[in-house]
C-alpha positions, 0 to 999 in steps of 0.5 A: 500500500501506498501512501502520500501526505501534502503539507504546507507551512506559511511563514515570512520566513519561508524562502530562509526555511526553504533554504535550509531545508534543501540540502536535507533533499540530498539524504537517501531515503529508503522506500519514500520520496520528498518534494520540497518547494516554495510557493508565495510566502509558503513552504509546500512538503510533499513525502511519498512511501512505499508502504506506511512504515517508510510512510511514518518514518519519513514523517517523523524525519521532516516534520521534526527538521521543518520543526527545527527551522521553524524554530531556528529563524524565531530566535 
């Protein structure tokens, strides 16, 4: 099974959060895809797994470094 989750997180900060999260687009992930991309003040993150472990594990994984940045550019 398949599986997909969409997000997007608005922020003035978005092109900074942006940035920083494109060199994490370089990890290999096992059985699922990231797409990151920037639209109009917005951060859109789109993960894609195989199955619905690497579903949840790439979930776990980006969420928490989204998390991060957002906390980052807050200081």
């Amino acid at each position: 099974m398949k599986g997909c989750a969409e997000f997007v997180f608005e922020s003035e900060h978005a092109p900074v959060i942006y940035q920083a999260l494109l060199p994490e687009l370089g990890d290999e992930l096992h059985r699922s895809n990231v797409l990151l991309g920037l639209e109009d003040g917005s951060i859109r993150l789109e993960i894609r797994g195989e199955d619905t472990v690497s579903l949840r594990a790439a979930l776990n994984t980006w969420i928490r470094l989204v998390k991060i940045a957002f906390e980052m550019v807050s200081l």
